[in-house]
N, C-alpha and C positions, 0 to 999 in steps of 0.2 A: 357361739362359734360363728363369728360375722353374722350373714345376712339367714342363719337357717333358721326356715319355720319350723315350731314345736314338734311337727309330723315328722320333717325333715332329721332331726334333732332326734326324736326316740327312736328312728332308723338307725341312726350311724351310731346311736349305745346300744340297740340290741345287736348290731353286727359285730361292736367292738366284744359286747359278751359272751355270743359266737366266738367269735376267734380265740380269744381267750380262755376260753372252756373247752372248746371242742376240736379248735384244729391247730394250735399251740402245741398243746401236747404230742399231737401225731408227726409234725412238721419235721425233726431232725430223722427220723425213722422212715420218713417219707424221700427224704432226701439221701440220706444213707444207700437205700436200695433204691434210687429210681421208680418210685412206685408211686402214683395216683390214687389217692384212697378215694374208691368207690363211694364209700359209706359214707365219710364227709358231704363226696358230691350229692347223694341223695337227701343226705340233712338242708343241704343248701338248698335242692328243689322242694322241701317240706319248708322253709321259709316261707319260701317267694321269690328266693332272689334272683332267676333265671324270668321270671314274669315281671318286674320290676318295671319294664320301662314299657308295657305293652298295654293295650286297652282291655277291659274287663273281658268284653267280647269276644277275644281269642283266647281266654284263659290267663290273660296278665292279672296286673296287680293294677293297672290306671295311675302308675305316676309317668317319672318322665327321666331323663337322662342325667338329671341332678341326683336323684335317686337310684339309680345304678351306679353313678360314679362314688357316692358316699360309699356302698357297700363296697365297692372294689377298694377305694382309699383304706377300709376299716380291716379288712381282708388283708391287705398289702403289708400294713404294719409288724404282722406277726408272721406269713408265710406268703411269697409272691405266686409261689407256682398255683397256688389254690384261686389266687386273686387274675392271674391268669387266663385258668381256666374257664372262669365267670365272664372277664371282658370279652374271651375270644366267644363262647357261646353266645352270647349276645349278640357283639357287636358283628360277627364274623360270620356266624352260625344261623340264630333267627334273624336277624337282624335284614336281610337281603331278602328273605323268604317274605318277611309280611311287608317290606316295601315294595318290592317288585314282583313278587310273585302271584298266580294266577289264585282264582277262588279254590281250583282244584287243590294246587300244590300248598295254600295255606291250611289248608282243609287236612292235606295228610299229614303234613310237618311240623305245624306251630303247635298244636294242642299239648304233644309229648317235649315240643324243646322250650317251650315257657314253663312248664312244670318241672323241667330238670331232669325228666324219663330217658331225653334222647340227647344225644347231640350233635352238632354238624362243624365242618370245616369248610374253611374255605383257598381253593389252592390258587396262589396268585404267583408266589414264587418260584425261579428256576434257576438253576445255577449261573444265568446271565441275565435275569429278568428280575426285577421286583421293581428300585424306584424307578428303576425305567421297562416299563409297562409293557412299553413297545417292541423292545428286544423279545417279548413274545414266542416262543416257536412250539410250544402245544398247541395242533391245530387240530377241527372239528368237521368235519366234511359229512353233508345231508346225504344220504343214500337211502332214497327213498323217504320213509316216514320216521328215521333213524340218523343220530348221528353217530358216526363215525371216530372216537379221537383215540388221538398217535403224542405220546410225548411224557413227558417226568415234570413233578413240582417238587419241591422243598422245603424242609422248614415248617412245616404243616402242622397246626398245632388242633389235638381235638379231633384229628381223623383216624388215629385205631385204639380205642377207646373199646372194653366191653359195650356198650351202648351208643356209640357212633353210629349215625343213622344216612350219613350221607357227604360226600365234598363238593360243595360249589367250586368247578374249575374254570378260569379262565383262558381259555385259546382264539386261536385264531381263525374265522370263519369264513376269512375272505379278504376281497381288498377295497377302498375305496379311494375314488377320483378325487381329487382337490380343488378347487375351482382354477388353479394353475396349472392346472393338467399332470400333477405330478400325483401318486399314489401311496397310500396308507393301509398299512394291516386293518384288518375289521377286528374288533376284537368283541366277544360274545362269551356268558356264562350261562354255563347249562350246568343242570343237576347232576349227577353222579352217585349213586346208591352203593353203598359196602356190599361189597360183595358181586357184587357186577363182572363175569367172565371177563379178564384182560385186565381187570383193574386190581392193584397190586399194594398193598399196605406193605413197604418194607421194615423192619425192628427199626425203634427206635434209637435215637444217635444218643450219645453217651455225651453229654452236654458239660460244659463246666459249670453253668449254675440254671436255674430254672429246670433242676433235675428231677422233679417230680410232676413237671408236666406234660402231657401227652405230645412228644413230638417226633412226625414220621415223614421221611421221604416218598415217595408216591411215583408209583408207573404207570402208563396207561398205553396198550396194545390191540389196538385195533377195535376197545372198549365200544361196543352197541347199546344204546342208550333211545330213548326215546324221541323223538321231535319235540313232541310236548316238557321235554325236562328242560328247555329253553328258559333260562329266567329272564325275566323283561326282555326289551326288544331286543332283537338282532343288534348287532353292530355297537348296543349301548355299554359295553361290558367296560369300556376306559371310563368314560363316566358314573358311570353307578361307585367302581372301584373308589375314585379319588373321594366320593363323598361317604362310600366307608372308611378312607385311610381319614377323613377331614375326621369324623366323628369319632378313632380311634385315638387320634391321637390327645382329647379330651381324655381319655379315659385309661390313657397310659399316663400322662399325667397325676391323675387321680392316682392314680398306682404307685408311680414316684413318689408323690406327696405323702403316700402311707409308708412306704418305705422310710424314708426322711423322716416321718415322724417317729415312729417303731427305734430306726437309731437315735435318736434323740434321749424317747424314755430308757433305754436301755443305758447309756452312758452318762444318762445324769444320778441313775438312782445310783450304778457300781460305783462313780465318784464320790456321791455322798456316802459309801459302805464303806469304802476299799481304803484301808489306813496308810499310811505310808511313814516314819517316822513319829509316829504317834498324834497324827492327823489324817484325818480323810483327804484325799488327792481334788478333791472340789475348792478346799481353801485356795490350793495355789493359783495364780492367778491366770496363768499360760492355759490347766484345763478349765476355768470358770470362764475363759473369754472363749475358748475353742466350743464350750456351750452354746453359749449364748451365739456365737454363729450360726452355730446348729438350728438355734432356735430360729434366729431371722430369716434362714433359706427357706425352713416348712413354711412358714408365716409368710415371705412373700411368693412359694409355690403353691400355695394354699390358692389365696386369691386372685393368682394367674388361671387355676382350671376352671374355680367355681367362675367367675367370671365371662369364661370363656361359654361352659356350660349355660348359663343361667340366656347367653346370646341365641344358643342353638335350640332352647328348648322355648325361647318367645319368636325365633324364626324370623333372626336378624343375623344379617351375615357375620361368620365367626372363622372363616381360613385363618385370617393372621393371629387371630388373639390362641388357637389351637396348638397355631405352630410352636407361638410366645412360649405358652402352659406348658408344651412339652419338653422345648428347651430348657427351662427355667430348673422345670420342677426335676430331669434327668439328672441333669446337673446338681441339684442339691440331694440328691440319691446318692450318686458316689464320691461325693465329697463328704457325707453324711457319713454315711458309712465307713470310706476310708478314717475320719475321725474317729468316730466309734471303735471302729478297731485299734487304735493307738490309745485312746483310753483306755480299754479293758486290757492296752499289753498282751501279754502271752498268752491270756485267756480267751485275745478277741483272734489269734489263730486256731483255736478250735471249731471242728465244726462242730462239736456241738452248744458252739454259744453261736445265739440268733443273728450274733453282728455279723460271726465270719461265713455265713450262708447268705448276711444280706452284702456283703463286699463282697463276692460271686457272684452274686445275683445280677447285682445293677449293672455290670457293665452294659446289659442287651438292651440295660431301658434307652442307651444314645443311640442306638442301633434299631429296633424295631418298627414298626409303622415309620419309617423314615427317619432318615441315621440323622443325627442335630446337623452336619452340613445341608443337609437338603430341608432342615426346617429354614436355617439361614437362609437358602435359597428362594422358598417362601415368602418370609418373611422381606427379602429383600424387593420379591418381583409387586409384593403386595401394595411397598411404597413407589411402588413407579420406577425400581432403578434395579441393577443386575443382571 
């Protein structure tokens, strides 16, 4: 499979045998009722797959972000909300804690969220805030050796969870001068613990698709929090953010790419099944070319992620090739899909066939970690123009 080494390679078959054995099955039941199965997630922390991209030394596994992404791709093909779950824990969850976080706070947090014990969110979004950062108005105010925060996030994925251990919130701490004299919100993340007086996990929103993953609007009232829950510097929190949304949106890609593929095998095996005048519906030629489309979108959103991956994890600049991967691969999610479903017919408006759960699903992949206009956007400022 392209450039994957053997290691590489018996990761993404045992995740595909995982998924296929263990969270296959559960997947339309899962989705049915809105339900997060625990027990999956715990299988996934008996993997490894939550330690995946972390060093031995915190409890990971010593690979790197190619290796997280496979398992999310392999995960994606049969069930997205599961595959989800993974990226946001990772990439959303530890992921901030052992890059910016203090000795202390890796000390209390990484050990249980690289094993799969715990898990964290991270709140960025508001109902006028998310690509644009700055529209901000969750703010944070020091009182003492304590902060202070006043505000609501959305969209929150991974924060009321039996085993949710915490939301990384972004607010506003302050402001700062411009060298033009004109001034900017400060914007700063600090920790947030479940269960914190003032801080408010509302039920989850009744979703069109990605309906089995943890996702909760969030309040926060006058929330008392510690000094010390400051994750990295003051003022850094727009920074830090963009190189989580940079590294997510590899890995939503990866997710696409599973998606994409997942329809693929599903509408090539029912056309070679499904008879239609005493021919299988793969002879004729409109679905054998509507395939082989299929085919060539995984294939080249395939090599847009790994690609992009393979930049970030030799720590060589990778903004535009992230944005490329995510566009690419979104896009052949639900165009994948929306085929898929036209091949299976009436069958692929059920939801209990995998297609018409993955044709709900994908629309959020052009929309999440930055909607595909704002990868354009990237994308375009990356070549010098827009």
């Amino acid at each position: 499979m392209h450039d994957l080494t053997d290691e590489e390679q018996q990761l993404y078959d045992m995740v595909c045998e995982f998924a296929d054995t263990v969270v296959a099955p559960q997947s339309y039941e899962a989705d049915r009722t809105h339900t997060l199965s625990m027990d999956v997630v715990a299988q996934m922390g008996e993997l490894g797959l939550f330690g995946l991209p972390f060093p031995e030394e915190v409890g990971g596994q010593g690979g790197d972000y190619m290796a997280l992404c496979l398992a999310i791709e392999a995960l994606a093909r049969v069930d997205q909300s599961i595959a989800i779950t993974l990226e946001a824990a990772v990439g959303l969850g530890a992921m901030p804690i052992y890059r910016h976080g203090t000795d202390e706070q890796k000390a209390e947090y990484l050990p249980d969220l690289v094993a799969g014990r715990a898990l964290g969110g991270f709140g960025l979004t508001e109902s006028e805030a998310g690509s644009d950062a700055g529209a901000t108005r969750t703010t944070a105010v020091l009182d003492g050796d304590e902060w202070v925060i006043n505000g609501s996030k959305q969209f929150i994925t991974n924060s009321g969870t039996p085993i949710t251990r915490f939301v990384t919130v972004t607010a506003v701490t302050g402001e700062r001068t411009r060298p033009d004299g004109s001034t900017s919100k400060e914007l700063s993340t600090i920790i947030v613990p479940n269960g914190t007086p003032g801080f408010t996990v509302a039920p989850g929103y009744d979703k069109s698709g990605w309906r089995a993953s943890d996702t909760h609007p969030l309040s926060f009232d006058d929330v008392r929090v510690p000094a010390a829950n400051l994750l990295g510097e003051r003022g850094r929190g727009f920074a830090n953010f963009l190189r989580t949304l940079d590294e997510g949106r590899i890995a939503i890609a990866a997710l696409a790419t599973g998606v994409a593929q997942g329809c693929l095998d599903e509408a090539l095996s029912y056309a070679k099944t499904r008879n239609v005048f005493g021919v299988p519906i793969a002879s004729h030629q409109y679905v054998a070319f509507t395939i082989a489309q299929m085919q060539a979108r995984v294939y080249t959103a395939r090599l847009a992620w790994r690609d992009a991956a393979r930049r970030l994890d030799a720590g060589l600049p990778f903004k535009k090739e992230a944005a490329m991967a995510k566009l690419v691969s979104s896009d052949a999610a639900m165009l994948n899909s929306r085929d898929a479903t036209q091949v299976f017919g009436g069958m692929g408006f059920m939801n209990e066939s995998l297609v018409a759960r993955h044709y709900r699903d994908s629309k959020i992949l052009e929309i999440g970690e930055g909607t595909n206009e704002v990868q354009l956007m990237v994308i375009a400022r990356e070549l010098g123009i827009g």
